[in-house]
N, C-alpha and C positions, 0 to 999 in steps of 0.2 A: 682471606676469602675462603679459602677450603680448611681453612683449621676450627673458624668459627665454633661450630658445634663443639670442640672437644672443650670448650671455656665455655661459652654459654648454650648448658645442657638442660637435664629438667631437673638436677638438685640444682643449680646455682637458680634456674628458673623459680621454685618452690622456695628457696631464700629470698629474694627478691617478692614473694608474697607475702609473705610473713613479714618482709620490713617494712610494706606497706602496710598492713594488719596492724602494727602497731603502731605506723604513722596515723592512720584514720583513729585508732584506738584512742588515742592521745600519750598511748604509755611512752611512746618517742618523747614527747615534751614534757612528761613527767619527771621522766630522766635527765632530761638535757637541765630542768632546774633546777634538779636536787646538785647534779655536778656544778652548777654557775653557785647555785648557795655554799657549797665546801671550798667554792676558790680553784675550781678546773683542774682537779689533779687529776684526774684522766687526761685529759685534755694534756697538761703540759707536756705529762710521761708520755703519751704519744709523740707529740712534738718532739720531744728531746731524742728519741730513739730515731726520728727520723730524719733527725737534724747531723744522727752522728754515723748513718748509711754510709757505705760507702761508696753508693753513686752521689753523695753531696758532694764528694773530695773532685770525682772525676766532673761531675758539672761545674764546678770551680774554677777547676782545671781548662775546661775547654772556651768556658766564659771571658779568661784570661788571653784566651786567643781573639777575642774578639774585639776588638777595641772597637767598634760603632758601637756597642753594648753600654757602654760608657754615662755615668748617670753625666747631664751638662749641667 
């Protein structure tokens, strides 16, 4: 509540335009086809970097606590 402002200021605000800017632009989806025609290697290398976090291990971890979690 009171921290608010020190995250969302007027740079992250003025980013947040600009990624609208290039949603409306279409350059968003220019992008996003030229990565699906190469086979997602942004995409993966993202994935795999945040698949190897190390709040995955601790979410694991506490998942493992949970046994209502439990796929039936």
């Amino acid at each position: 509540m009171t921290r608010g402002e020190r995250i969302i200021n007027e740079q992250s605000r003025e980013e947040m335009q600009d990624i609208l800017a290039e949603i409306q632009s279409g350059e968003f989806a220019r992008e996003w086809i030229l990565e699906s025609q190469a086979g997602l290697p942004m995409k993966k290398s993202l994935e795999k970097m945040e698949s190897e976090h190390p709040i995955e291990e601790v979410g694991a971890q506490l998942r493992a606590m949970m046994p209502w979690l439990e796929k039936k």
